[in-house]
C-alpha positions as CSV (number, residue, x, y, z in Angstrom):
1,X,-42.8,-19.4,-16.4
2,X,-42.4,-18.3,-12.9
3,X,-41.0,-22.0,-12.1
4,X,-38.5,-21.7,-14.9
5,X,-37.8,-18.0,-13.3
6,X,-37.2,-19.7,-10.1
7,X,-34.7,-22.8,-11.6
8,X,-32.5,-20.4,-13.6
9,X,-32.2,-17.7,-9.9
10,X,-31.4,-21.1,-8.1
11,X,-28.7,-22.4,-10.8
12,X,-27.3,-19.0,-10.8
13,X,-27.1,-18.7,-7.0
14,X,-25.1,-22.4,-7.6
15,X,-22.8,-21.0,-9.8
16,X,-21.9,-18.4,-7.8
17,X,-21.4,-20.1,-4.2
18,X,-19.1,-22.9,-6.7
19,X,-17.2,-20.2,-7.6
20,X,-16.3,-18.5,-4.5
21,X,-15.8,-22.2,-3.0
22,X,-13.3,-22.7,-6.2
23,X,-11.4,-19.2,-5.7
24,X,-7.8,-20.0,-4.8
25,X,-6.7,-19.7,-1.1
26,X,-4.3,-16.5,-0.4
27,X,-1.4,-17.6,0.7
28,X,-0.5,-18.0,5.0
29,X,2.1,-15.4,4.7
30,X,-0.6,-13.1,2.9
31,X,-3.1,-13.9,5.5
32,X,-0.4,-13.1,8.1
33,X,0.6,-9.9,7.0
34,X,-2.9,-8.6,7.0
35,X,-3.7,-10.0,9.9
36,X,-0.7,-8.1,11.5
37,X,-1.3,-4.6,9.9
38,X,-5.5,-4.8,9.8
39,X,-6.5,-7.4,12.5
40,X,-7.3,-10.9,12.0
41,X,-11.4,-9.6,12.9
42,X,-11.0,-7.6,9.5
43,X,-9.9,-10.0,7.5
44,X,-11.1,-13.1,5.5
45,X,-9.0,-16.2,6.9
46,X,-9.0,-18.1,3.8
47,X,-9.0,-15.4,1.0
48,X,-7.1,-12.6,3.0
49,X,-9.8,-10.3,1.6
50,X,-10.2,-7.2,4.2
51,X,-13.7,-6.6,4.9
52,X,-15.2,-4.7,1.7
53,X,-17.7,-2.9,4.1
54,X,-15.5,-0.8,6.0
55,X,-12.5,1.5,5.4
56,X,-9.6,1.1,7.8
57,X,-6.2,3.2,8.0
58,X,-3.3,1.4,10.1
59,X,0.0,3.2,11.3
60,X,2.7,1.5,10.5
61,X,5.6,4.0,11.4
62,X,6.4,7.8,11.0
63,X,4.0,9.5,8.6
64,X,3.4,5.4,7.0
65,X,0.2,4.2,6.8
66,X,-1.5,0.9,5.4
67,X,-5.6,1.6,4.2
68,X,-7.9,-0.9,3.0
69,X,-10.3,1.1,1.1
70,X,-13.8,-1.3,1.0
71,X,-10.9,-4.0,0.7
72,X,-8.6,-2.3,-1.7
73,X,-5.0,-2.2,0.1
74,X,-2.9,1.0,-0.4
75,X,-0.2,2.4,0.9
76,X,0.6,6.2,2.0
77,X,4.2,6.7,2.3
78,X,6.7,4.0,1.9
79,X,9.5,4.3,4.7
80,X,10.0,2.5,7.5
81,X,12.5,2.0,10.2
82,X,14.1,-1.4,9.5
83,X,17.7,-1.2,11.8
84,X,16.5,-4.6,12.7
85,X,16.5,-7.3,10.8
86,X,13.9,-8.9,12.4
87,X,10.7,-7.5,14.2
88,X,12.0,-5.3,17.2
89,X,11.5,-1.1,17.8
90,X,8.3,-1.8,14.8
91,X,6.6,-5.2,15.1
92,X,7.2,-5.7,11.2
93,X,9.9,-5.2,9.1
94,X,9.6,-3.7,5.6
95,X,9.2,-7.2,3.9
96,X,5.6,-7.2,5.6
97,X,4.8,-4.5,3.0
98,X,5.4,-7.2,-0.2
99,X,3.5,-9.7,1.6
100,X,0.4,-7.1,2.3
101,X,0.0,-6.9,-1.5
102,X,-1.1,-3.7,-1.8
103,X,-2.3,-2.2,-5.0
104,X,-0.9,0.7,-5.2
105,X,1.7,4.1,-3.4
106,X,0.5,7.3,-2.6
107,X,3.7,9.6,-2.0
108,X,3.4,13.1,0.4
109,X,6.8,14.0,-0.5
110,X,10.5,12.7,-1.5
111,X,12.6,12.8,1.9
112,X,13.8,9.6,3.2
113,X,11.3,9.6,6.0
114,X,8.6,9.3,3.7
115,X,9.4,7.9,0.3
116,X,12.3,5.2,1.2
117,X,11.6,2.0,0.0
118,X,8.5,3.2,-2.6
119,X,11.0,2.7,-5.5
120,X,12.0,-0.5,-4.1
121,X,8.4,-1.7,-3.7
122,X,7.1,-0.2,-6.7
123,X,9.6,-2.2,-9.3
124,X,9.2,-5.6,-6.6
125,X,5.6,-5.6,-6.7
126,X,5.0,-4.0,-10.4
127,X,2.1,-1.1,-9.0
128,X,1.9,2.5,-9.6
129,X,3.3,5.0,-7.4
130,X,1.7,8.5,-7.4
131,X,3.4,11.0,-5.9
132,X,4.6,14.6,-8.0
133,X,6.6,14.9,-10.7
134,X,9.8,16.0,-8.5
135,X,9.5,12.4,-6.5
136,X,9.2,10.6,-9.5
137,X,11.9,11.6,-11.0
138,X,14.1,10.7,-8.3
139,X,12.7,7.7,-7.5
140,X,13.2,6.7,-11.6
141,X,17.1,8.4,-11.9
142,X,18.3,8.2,-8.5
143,X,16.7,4.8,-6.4
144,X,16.0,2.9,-8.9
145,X,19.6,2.6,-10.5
146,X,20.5,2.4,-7.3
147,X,18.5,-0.9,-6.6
148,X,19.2,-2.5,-9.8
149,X,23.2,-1.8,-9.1
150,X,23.1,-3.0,-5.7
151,X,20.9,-6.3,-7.3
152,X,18.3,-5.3,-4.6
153,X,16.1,-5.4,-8.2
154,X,16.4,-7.2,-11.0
155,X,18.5,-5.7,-14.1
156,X,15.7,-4.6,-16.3
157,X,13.1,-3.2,-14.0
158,X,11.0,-0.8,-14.5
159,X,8.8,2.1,-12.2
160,X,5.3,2.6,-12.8
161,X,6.0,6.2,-11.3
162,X,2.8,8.4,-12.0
163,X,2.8,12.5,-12.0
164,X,0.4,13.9,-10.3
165,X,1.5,17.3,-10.2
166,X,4.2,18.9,-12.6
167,X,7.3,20.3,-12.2
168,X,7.7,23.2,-10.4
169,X,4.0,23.6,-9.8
170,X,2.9,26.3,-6.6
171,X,1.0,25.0,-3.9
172,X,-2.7,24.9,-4.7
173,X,-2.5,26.0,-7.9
174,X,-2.8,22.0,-9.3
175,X,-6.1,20.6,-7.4
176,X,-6.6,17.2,-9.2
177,X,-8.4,14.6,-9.4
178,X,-7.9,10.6,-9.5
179,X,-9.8,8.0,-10.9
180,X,-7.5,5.0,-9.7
181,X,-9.6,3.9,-7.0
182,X,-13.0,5.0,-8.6
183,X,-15.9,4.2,-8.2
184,X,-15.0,2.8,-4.3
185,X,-13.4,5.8,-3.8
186,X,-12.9,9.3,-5.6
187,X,-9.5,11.2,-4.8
188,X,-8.3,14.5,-4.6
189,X,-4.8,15.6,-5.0
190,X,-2.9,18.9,-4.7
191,X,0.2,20.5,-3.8
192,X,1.4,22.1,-0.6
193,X,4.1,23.8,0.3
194,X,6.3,20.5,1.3
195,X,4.4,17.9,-1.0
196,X,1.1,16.2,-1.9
197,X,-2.3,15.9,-0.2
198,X,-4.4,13.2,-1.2
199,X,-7.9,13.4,-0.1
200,X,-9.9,10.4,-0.6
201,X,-14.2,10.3,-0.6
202,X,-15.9,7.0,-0.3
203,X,-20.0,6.2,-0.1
204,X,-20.5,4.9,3.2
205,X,-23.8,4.1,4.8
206,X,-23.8,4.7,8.9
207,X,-23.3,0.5,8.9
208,X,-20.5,1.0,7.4
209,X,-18.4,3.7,8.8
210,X,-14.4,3.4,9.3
211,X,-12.4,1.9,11.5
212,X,-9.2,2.9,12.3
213,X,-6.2,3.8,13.4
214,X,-5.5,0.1,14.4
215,X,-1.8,-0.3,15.3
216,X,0.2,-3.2,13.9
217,X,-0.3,-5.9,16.8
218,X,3.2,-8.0,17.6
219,X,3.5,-11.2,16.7
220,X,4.7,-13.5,19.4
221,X,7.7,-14.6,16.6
222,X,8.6,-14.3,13.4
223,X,11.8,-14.8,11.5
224,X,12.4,-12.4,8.5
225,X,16.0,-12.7,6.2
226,X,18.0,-9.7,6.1
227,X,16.4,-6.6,5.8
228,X,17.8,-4.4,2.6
229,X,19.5,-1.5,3.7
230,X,17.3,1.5,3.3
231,X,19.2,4.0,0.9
232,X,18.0,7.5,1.8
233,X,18.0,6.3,5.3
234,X,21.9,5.3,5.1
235,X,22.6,8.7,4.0
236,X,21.0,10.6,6.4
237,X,22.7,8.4,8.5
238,X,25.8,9.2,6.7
239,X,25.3,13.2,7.0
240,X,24.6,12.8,10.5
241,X,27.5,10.9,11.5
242,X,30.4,13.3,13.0
């Protein structure tokens, strides 16, 4: 019995080293991007899997961050300045953010500064957006058309764009709770006076404690087509402009 116990452990431990042998390499350019926004020392060099053990926040530019949640890639706020069309003032350009793959958008608020380029992302990649129900709606009636008329989307496109709060709601008086990252990570959300607050919870032994803020490092080169022009950004450009 105890030999039979011992042949089916070692035919399952098999199985499972064939299959994580057999799983699919990521692609270089995902590799690359999470090299660049997490650090090649966090991150799996054949699968592009970001180590599973830690949770790691990287600023990308004004209120933007990148998170790897235990491995799970999120992103909290969207913009990003992109005058360049190649890496320059920000050592990515907001292409970086496809090839990051992450799963999913948390929103603080709908100004330009934070939430250009989540409707954009949203429809390219096809994952949910939370943010309240103000943002969503303009990022579903007013950016999106925009996108699809400007054939920065395809015709047909669609925005997973979730509610978190509703319309009109007074700070504080909506303190909810997410279960999109559960059970690696249990979320809080509520309203303030100028937008959301997500607060995130994760079980972490003391060998496992977070690392972060790790800056995006530069790349020595890299060529990137034409960047799309940012809408909210272009007009607040616009309005500045005597």
């Amino acid at each position: 019995m105890s030999r039979l116990l011992s042949t089916c452990v070692a035919a399952a431990a098999s199985l499972l080293a064939l299959s994580a042998a057999a799983k699919t390499p990521a692609t270089e350019d995902l590799v690359r991007a999470r090299n660049l926004v997490f650090g090649a020392e966090h991150v799996n060099q054949r699968t592009a899997q970001v180590d599973s053990g830690k949770v790691i926040f990287s600023w990308l530019t004004n209120a933007t961050l990148a998170a790897s949640v235990k491995g799970h890639i999120i992103l909290l706020d969207t913009f990003v300045h992109r005058a360049e069309t190649v890496p320059g003032r920000t050592p990515f350009v907001v292409e970086d953010l496809v090839s990051l793959a992450p799963e999913m958008i948390f929103i603080g608020h709908g100004h330009g500064d934070h939430a250009d380029n989540a409707a954009w992302l949203g429809g390219k990649l096809g994952i949910p957006i939370f943010a309240s129900a103000e943002t969503c709606a303009d990022l579903k009636t007013l950016d999106l058309p925009a996108l699809i008329s400007s054939a920065a989307l395809p015709a047909g496109t669609t925005l997973d764009c979730r509610n978190v709060t509703s319309f009109g709601s007074h700070p504080g008086a909506e303190i909810l709770k997410l279960t999109a990252l559960e059970p690696v990570a249990s979320i809080t959300a509520l309203r303030r006076s100028r937008g959301m607050t997500f607060s995130a919870l994760t079980p972490m032994s003391n060998s496992q404690r977070a690392v972060g803020p790790v800056s995006p490092k530069k790349p020595e080169s890299i060529t990137r087509p034409a960047t799309l022009p940012g809408l909210r950004s272009a007009m607040m450009a616009a309005m500045a402009a005597p």
